[in-house]
C-alpha positions as CSV (number, residue, x, y, z in Angstrom):
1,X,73.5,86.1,23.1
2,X,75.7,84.9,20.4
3,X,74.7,81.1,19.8
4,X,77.8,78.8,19.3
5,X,78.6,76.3,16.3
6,X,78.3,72.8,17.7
7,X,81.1,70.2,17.2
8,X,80.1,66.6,17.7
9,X,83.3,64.1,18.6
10,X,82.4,60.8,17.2
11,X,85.2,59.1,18.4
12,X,87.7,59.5,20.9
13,X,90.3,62.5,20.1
14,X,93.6,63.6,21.7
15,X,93.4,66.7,24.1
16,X,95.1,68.5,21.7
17,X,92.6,68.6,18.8
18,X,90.1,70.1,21.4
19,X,92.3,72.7,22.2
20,X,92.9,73.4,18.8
21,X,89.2,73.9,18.2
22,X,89.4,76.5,20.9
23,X,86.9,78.3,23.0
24,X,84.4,79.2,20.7
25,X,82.6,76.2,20.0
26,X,80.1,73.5,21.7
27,X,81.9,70.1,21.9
28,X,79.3,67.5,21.9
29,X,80.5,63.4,22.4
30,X,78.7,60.4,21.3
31,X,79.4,57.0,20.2
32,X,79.7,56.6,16.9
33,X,79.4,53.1,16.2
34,X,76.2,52.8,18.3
35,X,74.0,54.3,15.1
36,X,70.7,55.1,16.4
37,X,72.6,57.4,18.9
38,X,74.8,59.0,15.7
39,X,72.0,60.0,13.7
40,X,70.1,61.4,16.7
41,X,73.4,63.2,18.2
42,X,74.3,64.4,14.5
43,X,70.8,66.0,14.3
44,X,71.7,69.4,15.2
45,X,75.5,70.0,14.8
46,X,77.7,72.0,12.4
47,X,80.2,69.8,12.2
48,X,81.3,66.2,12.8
49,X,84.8,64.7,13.4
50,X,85.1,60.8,13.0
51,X,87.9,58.7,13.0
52,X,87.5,55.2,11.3
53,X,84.9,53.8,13.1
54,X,81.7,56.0,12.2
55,X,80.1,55.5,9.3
56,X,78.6,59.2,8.1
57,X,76.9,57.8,4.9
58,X,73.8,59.1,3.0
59,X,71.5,58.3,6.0
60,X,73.3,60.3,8.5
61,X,73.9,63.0,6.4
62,X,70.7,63.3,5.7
63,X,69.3,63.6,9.2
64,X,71.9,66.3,9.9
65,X,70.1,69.5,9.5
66,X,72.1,71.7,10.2
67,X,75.6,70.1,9.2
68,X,78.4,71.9,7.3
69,X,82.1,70.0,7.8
70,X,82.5,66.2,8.3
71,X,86.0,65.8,9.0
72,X,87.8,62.5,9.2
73,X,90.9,62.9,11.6
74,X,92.7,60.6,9.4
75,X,93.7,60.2,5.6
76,X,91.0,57.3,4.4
77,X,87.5,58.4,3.7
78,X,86.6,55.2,2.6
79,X,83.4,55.5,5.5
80,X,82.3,58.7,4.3
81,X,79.9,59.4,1.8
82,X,81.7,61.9,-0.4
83,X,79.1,62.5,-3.0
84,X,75.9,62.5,-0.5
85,X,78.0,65.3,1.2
86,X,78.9,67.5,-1.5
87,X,75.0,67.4,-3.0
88,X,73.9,68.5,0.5
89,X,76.4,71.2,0.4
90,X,78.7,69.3,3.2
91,X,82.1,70.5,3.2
92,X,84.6,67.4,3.9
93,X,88.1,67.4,5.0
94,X,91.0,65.2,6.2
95,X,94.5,65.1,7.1
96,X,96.1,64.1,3.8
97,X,99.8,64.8,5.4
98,X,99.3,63.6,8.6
99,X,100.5,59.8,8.5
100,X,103.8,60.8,6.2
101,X,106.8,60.5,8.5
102,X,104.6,56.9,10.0
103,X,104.3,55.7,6.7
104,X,107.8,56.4,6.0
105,X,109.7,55.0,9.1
106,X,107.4,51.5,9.3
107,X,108.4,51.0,5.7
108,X,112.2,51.2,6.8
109,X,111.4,49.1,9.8
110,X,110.1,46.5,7.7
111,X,113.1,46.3,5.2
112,X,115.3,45.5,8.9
113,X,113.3,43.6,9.5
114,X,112.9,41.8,6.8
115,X,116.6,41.7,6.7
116,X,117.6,40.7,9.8
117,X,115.0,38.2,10.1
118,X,113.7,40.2,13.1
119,X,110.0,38.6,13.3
120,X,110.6,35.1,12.8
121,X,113.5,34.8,15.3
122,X,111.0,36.6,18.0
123,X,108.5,33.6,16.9
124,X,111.3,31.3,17.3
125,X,112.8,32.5,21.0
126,X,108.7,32.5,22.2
127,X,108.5,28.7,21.4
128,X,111.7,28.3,23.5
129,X,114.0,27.9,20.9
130,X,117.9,28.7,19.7
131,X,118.3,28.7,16.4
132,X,121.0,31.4,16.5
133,X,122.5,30.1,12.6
134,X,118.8,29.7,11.2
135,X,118.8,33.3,11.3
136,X,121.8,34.9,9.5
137,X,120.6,37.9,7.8
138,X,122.3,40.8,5.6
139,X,123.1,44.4,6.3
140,X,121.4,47.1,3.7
141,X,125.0,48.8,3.5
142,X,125.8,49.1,0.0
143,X,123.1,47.1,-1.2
144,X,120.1,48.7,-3.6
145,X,116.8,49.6,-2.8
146,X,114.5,50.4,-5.5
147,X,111.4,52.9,-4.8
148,X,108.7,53.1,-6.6
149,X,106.9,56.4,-6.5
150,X,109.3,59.4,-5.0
151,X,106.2,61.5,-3.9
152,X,106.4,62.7,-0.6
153,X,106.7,59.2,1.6
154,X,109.2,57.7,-1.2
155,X,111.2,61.3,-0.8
156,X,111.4,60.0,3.1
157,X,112.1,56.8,2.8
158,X,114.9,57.6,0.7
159,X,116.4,60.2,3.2
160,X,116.2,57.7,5.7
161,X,118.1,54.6,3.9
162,X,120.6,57.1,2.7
163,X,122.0,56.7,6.5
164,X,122.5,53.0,5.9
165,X,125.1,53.1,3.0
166,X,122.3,52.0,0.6
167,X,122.3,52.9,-3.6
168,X,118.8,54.3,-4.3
169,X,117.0,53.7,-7.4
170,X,114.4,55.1,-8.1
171,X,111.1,54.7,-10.7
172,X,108.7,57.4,-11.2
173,X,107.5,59.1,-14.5
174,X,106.9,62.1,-13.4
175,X,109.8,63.6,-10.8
176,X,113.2,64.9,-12.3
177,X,116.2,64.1,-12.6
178,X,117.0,67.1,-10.2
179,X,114.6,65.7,-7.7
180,X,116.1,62.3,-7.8
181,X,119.5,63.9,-7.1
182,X,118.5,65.9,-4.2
183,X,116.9,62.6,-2.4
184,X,120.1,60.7,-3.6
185,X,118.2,58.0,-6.0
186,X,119.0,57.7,-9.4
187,X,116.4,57.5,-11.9
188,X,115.7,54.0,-13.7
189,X,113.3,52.3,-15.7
190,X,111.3,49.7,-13.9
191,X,112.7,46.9,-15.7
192,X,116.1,48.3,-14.1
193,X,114.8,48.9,-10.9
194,X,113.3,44.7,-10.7
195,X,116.5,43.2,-12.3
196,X,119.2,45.2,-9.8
197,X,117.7,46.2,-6.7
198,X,118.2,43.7,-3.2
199,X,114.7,45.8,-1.7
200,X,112.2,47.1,-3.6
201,X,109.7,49.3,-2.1
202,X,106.2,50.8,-3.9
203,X,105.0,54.0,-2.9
204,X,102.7,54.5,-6.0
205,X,98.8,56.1,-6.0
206,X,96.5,53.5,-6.2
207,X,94.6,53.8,-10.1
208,X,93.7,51.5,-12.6
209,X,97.0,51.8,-14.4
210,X,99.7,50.6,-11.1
211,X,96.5,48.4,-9.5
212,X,98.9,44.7,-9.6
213,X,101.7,46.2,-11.7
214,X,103.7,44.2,-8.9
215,X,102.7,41.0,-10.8
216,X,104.6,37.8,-12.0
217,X,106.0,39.2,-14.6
218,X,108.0,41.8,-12.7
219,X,108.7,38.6,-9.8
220,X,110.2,36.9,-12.5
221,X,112.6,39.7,-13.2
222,X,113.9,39.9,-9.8
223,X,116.9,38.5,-7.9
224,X,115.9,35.6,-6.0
225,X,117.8,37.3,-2.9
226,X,115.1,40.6,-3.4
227,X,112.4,41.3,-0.4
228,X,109.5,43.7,-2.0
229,X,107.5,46.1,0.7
230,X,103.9,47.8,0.3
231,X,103.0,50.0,3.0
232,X,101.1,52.1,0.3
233,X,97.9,51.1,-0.6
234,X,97.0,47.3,-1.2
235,X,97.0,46.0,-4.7
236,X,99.5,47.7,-5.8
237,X,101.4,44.2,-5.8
238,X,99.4,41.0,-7.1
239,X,98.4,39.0,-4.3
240,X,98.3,35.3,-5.3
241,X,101.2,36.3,-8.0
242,X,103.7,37.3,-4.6
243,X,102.4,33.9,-2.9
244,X,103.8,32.3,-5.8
245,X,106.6,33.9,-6.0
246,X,107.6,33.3,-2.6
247,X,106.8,29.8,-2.7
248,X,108.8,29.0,-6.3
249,X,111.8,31.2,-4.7
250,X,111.6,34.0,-7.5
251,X,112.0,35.8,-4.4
252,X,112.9,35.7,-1.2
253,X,111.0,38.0,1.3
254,X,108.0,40.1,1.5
255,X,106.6,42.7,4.0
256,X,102.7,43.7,3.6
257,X,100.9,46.1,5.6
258,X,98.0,46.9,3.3
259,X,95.6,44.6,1.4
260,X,93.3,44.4,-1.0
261,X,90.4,43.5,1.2
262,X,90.5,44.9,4.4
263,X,90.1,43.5,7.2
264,X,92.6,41.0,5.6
265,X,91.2,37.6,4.9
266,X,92.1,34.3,2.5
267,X,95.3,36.1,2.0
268,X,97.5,33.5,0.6
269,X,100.5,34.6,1.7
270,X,99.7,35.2,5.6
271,X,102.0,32.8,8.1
272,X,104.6,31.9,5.2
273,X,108.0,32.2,7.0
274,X,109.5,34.7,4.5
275,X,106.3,37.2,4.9
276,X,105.7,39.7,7.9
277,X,102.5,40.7,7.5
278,X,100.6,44.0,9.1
279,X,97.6,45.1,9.9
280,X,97.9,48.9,7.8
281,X,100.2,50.3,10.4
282,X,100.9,52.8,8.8
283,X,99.3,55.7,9.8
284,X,99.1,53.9,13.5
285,X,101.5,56.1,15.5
286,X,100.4,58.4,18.5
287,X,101.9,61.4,16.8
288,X,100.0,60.9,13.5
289,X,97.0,60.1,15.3
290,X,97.5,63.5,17.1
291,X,98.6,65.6,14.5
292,X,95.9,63.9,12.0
293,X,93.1,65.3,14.8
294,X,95.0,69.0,15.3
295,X,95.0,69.3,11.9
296,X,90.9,68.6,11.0
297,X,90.1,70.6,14.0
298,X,91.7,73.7,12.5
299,X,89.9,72.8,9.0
300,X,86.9,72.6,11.1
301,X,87.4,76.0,12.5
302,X,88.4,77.5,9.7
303,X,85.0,76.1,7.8
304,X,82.7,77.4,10.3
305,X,84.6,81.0,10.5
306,X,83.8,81.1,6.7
307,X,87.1,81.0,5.5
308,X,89.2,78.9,2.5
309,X,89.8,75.2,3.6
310,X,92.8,73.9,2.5
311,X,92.0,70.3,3.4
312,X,88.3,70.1,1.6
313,X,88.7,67.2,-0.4
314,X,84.9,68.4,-2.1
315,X,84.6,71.6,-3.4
316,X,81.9,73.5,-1.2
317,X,82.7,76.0,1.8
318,X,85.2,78.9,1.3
319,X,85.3,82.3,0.7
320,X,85.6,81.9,-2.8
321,X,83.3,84.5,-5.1
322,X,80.1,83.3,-6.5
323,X,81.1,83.9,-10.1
324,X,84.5,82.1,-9.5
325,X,82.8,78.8,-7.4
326,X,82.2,77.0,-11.0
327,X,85.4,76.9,-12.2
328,X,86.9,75.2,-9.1
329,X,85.8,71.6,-10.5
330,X,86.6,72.8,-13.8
331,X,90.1,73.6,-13.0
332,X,90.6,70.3,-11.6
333,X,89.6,68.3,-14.3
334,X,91.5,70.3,-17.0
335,X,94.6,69.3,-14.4
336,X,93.5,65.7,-15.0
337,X,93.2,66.1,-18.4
338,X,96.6,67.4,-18.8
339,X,98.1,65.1,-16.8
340,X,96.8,62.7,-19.5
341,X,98.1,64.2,-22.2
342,X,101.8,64.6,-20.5
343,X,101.8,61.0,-19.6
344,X,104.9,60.1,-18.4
345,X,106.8,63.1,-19.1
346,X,108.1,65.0,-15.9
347,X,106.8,69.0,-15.9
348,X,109.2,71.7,-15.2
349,X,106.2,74.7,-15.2
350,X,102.5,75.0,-15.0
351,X,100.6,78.2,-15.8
352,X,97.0,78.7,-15.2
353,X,95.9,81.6,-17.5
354,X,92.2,83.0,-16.4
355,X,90.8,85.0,-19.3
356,X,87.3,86.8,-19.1
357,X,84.7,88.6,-16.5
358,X,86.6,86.7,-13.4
359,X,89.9,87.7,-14.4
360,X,89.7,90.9,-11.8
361,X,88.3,88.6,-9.0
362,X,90.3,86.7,-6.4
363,X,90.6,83.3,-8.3
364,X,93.6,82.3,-6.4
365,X,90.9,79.0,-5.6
366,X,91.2,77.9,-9.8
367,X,95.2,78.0,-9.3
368,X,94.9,75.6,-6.1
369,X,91.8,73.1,-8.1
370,X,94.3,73.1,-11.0
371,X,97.5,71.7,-9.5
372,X,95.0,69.3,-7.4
373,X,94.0,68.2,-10.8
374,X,97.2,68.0,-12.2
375,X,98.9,65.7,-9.1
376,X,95.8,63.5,-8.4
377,X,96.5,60.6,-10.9
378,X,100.2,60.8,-10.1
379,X,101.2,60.8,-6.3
380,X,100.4,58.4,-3.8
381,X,99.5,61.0,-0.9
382,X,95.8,62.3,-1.2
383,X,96.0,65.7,-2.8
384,X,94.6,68.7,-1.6
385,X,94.3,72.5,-2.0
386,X,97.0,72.7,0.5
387,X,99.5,69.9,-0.7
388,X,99.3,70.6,-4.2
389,X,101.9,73.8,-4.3
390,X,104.0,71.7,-2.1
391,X,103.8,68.4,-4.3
392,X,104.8,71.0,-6.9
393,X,107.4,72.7,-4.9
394,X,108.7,68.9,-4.0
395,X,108.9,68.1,-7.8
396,X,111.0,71.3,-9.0
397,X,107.8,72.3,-11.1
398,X,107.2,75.8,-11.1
399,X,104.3,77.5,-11.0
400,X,102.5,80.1,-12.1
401,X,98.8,82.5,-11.9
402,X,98.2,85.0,-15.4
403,X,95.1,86.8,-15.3
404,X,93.5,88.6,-18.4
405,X,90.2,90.2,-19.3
406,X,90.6,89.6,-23.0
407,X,88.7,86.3,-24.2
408,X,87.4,85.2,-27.9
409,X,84.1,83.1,-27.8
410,X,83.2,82.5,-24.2
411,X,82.9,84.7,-21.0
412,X,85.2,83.0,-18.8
413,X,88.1,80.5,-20.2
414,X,90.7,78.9,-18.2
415,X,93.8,77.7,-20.3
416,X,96.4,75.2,-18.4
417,X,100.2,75.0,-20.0
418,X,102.1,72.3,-18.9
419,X,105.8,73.1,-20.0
420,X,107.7,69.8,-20.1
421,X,111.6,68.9,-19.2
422,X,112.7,68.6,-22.6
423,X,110.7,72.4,-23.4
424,X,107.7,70.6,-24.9
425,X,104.4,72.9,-24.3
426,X,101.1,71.1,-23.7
427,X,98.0,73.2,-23.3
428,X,94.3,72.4,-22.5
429,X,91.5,75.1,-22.1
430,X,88.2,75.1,-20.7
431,X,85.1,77.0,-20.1
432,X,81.4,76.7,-17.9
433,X,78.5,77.7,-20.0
434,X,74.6,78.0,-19.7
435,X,72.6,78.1,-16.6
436,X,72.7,74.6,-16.1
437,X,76.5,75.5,-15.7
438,X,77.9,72.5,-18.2
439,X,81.7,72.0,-18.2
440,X,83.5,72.4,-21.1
441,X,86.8,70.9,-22.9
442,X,87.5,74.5,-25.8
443,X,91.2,73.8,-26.5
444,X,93.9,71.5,-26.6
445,X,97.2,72.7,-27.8
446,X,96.4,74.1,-31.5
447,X,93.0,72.4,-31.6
448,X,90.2,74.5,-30.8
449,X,87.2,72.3,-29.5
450,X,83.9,72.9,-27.6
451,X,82.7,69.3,-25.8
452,X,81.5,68.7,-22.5
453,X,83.7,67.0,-20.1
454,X,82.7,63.6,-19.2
455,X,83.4,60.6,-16.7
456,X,85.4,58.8,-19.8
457,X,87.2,60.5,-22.4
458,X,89.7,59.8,-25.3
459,X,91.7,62.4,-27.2
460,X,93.1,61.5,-30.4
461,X,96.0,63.4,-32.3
462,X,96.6,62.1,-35.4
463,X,97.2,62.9,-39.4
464,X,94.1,63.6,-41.0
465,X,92.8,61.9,-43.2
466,X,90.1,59.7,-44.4
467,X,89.2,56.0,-42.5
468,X,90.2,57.3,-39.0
469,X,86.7,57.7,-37.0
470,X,86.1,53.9,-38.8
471,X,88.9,52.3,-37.5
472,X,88.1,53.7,-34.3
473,X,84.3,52.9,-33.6
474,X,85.6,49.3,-35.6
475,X,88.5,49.4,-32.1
476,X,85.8,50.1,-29.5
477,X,82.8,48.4,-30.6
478,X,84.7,44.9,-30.7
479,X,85.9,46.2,-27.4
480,X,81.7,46.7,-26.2
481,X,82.9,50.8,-25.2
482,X,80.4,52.9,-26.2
483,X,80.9,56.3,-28.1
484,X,78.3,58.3,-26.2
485,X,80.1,61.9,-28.4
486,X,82.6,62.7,-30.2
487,X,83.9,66.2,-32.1
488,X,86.9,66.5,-34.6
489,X,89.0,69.6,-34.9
490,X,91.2,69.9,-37.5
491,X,94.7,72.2,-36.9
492,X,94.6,75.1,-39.4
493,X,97.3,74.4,-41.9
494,X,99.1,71.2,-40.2
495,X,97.2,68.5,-42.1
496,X,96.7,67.2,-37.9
497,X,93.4,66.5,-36.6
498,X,92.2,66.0,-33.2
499,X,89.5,63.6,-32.3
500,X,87.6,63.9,-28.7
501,X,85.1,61.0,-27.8
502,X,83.4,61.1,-24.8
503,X,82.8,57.2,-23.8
504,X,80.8,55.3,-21.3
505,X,83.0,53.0,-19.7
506,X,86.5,52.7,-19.1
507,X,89.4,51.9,-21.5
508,X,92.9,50.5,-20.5
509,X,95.8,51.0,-21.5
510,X,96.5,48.3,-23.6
511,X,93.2,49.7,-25.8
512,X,95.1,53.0,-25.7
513,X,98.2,51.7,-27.1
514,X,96.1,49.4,-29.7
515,X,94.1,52.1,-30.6
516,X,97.0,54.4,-31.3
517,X,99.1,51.9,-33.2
518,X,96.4,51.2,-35.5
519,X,95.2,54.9,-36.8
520,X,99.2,55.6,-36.3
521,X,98.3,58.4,-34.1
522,X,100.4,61.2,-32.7
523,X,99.1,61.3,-29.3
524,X,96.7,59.3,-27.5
525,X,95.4,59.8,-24.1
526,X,92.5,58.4,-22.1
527,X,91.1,60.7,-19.5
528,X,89.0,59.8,-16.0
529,X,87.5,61.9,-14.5
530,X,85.2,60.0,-12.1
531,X,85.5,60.7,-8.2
């Protein structure tokens, strides 16, 4: 008798994600906040959906012996244990789509509300009061609303203010002109966006680059009539700068559903009477709930059938060939890394070129890792094998899959070309070597290279010429960074060198900039590629 894969609900799902599951599994229930049950219920399972609620850290991972998929009906994984799951060969997944359209519509609620004054008159009628006047608010019809970040929610919250009458501006380095068009925003500079828009909304991924880039500086450049609205992901706007601004009238409205530390506490700005405040809402709607748990129950399914997962947000599980498996991670961090190195130009093509022994395989998987890579540092949705030809698609960038067997040096190389708007080619290549199976950074552009890819990196392009490597261990040692390696390649016959240092901590922007100035380089990029 065929012995079924067991499926242990955590948490309280819809119907529908059962049915979705099907007939051909053993659905187990148990609390999962009650721990001493979850680690003896998760004991003997393949697979584990959660919602929010259950912690599935090292320790329960751990005491799941037979585990294969935790999957979070949700998009946050903040209470799972990605790294302890990936070492023990745990396939994890989400729903990185699921909460779009919520996201989307409570950001629009909050800008009526905001407008209309909606919360505090509610406050005001519930303490038996009629202050009809007190409350005159403004319509959105032909006023501006600025969004930051047209990724997928910003794309929807433009479509839906376009109803209202409302000019749409638009900030975001790395969508079109096209793109903007078909949404109906315009393309701006931020300093543009804070000076003319009445509503300004962020939709932006949360790194250490747009972490507070909502600060007072960019208060002080707004009208004093603007409301500003994160939905996103808190932090994204400076929290003690916006209480200030709201109290010194730089501004004159704000709308929050998402915080720095969650559950919200000490917030400065909580119960000011120009602030409606959330408790991350976003993704609380009973059809993203339900479409978050269909979805991870057919990841689930899919996992323990053996087959590609689209939603893995690790690498492990799939039918994906033996010899191919290594350059999945690979892929993805040579997406990073060009995505550093294009900065804040917006791509119109990317070709992943696969040279060497896998060239004949199926490595339709290094295509998928690759965009991942390439869109991770740029949207605000989670990316994921599934998502990333349709953030692609969304974008206008094209793209594109050239196998070959022919390779110089190396068994296996994959090459990534970036081909920018204004027909500017970037191109980085990498390889995995040895039997320790070490990643490897063996191109960029002209330069040919061969240096391991690390957690901290800085490429250099500049003029060659004597003084250059001093100036820059003089620029990082003031700055206590560490130069844990570093190679130079010089390009044959172009008088150009490139310098790759592999660092141990991080380095900001501002460093970047400093660092480029000084040894007046060509191209500076800094590269993370930590989880």
């Amino acid at each position: 008798m065929t012995v079924k894969p067991v499926v242990l609900l955590a948490e309280e799902l819809s119907p529908a994600t059962i049915d979705a599951l099907g007939a051909e599994f053993e659905i187990r229930s148990t609390d999962g906040a009650d721990r001493s049950r979850l680690l003896q219920d998760i004991a003997d399972v393949d697979a584990i959906m959660i919602r929010s609620a259950t912690q599935v850290d090292a320790e329960a991972i751990a005491a799941a012996q037979r585990l294969k998929v935790i999957a979070r009906a949700g998009v946050g994984l903040d209470n799972v244990d990605i790294k302890a799951a990936t070492a023990a060969g745990v396939m994890v997944v989400n729903a990185p789509t699921s909460n779009v359209i919520s996201a989307a519509e409570l950001t629009v609620g909050h800008i009526l509300g905001l407008a209309r004054n909606i919360s505090a008159a509610d406050s005001s009628m519930r303490e038996g009061q009629w202050k009809r006047s007190q409350f005159t608010g403004s319509e959105l019809y032909e006023k501006k609303v600025g969004i930051i970040g047209l990724g997928r929610i910003g794309g929807l919250v433009a479509e839906r203010l376009r109803a209202f009458g409302t000019e749409i501006l638009a900030y975001d380095p790395f969508v079109t002109g096209t793109r903007a068009a078909g949404l109906g925003a315009q393309l701006v500079d931020l300093e543009t966006l804070y000076r003319e828009s009445d509503v300004i909304t962020i939709h932006m991924p949360k790194t250490p680059e747009t972490v507070g880039m909502i600060d007072a500086a960019a208060f002080r450049l707004m009208k004093p009539t603007a409301s500003v609205i994160n939905v996103a992901r808190g932090g994204l706007i400076d929290e003690a700068d916006l209480a200030e601004a709201l109290k010194a009238g730089e501004i004159a409205g704000a709308a929050i559903d998402v915080y720095v530390k969650e559950p919200a506490e000490d917030v400065p700005f909580v119960g000011m009477d120009n602030v409606v405040t959330t408790p991350h809402l976003g993704a609380s709607t009973a059809e993203a709930q339900e479409k978050a748990g269909v979805s991870v129950a057919r990841s689930v399914k899919l996992a323990l059938e053996g087959e590609l997962v689209p939603d893995a947000v690790n690498v492990a599980g799939g039918p994906i060939d033996s010899d191919v498996r290594p350059g999945v991670p690979l892929a993805e961090k040579l997406g990073r890394v060009l995505t550093a190195l294009t900065h804040d130009s917006p791509l119109s093509q990317v070709e992943v070129r696969i040279a060497g022994e896998i060239a004949g395989k199926d490595v339709s998987s290094l295509r998928l890792a690759a965009l991942k890579g390439v869109f991770t540092d740029v949207v605000s949705e989670k990316v994921s094998y599934v998502n990333a030809p349709m953030i692609a698609e969304q974008r206008g960038v094209e793209t594109s899959l050239v196998t070959t067997e022919e390779v110089e040096g190396f068994r296996n190389e994959t090459t990534l070309t970036a081909i920018l708007t204004d027909g500017t080619r970037v191109a980085v290549s990498g390889t995995v070597t040895g039997p320790k199976l070490v990643e490897k950074l063996t191109g960029v552009d002209a330069f040919d290279v061969e240096v391991g890819l690390t957690d901290h990196m800085l490429l250099l392009d500049y003029s060659d010429r004597p003084g250059v490597i001093a100036a820059l261990g003089t620029l990082l040692g003031t700055a206590s960074i560490n130069i844990a390696g570093m190679q130079v390649s010089r390009a044959e016959g172009e008088g150009r060198a490139l310098c790759v240092l592999a660092l141990d901590s991080a380095v900001n922007q501002e460093m970047v900039a400093s660092i480029k100035n000084t040894v007046s380089a060509h191209r500076a990029a800094y590269v993370s590629l930590e989880d």
